[in-house]
Residue, then its C-alpha position, 0 to 999 in steps of 0.5 A: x459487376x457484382x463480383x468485383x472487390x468493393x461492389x456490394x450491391x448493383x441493380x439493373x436500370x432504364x434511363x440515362x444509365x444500364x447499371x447503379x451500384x453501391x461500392x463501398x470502401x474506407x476512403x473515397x481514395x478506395x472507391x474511386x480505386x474500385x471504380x477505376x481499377x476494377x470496374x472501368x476494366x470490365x468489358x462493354x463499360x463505356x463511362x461512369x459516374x461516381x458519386x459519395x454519399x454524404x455521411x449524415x452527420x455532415x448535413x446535421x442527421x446524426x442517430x436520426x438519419x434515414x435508411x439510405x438506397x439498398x440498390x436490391x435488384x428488382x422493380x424500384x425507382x432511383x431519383x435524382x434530385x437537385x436541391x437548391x443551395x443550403x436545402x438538402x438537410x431539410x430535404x433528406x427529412x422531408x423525403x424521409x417521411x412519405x411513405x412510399x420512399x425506403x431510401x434517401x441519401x445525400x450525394x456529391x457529383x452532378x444531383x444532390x440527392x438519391x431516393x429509393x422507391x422500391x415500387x414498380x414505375x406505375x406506382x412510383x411515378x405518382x411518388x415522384x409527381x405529386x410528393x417529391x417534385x413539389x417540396x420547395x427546395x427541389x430545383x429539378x429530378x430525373x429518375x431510373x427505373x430498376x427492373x428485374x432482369x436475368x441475362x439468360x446464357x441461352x441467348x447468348x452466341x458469338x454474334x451477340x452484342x452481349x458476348 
């Protein structure tokens, strides 16, 4: 997947979904381009879900925007937040500043928000429970769990689901 034109990052994940990237491009038009063309072409992809990134000067961040998700391969949590309606701004500026977050960012698609918490489960589940879930304005969250992994060739034999 990382290879692929247009992905710039992608981390494996435990929950609802196997794999979150970043796709870049100038235009929705492009990514969706990506994502149809390049991705949905790869063997053993079942389904996708996209969802842009809202720029920050739509939700009235401007220069003061926060850093959004890197997706880095490794231990991180990635949580999906639904907001109640005209709350999301007011949101990303609260999330922004708990210190355990590295990244936040306005979405479109089925959650409004995604945030990055580049800690292991044990230490970000407390992040998610007792900081993030109780901001008024937060209908609901659901969270994936980054994890370092390296699919090692040696494993791998013809009879492998993974060939």
């Amino acid at each position: 997947l990382r290879a692929k034109p247009g992905v710039r990052r992608a981390a494996v994940v435990v929950g609802e979904w196997d794999l979150i990237a970043l796709v870049e491009g100038p235009s929705v038009t492009a990514i969706a381009t990506t994502v149809l063309g390049e991705i949905h072409a790869l063997d053993g992809v079942e389904r996708t879900l996209t969802s842009p990134l809202v720029p920050s000067n739509l939700i009235g961040m401007g220069f003061a925007a926060p850093s959004p998700p890197s997706l880095m391969p490794g231990e991180a949590c990635y949580v999906h937040v639904r907001a109640q309606a005209g709350a999301v701004e007011g949101l990303v500026e609260r999330i922004a500043e708990i210190e355990e977050v590295s990244g936040v960012a306005a979405t479109g698609g089925p959650f409004d928000l995604v945030v990055e918490i580049r800690h292991p489960w044990e230490v970000a589940a407390g992040t998610v429970l007792s900081q993030i879930q109780g901001i008024p304005g937060i209908v609901s969250t659901t969270t994936m769990l980054g994890v370092d992994y390296d699919e090692r060739e040696e494993d791998r034999d013809q009879f492998s689901p993974w060939s």
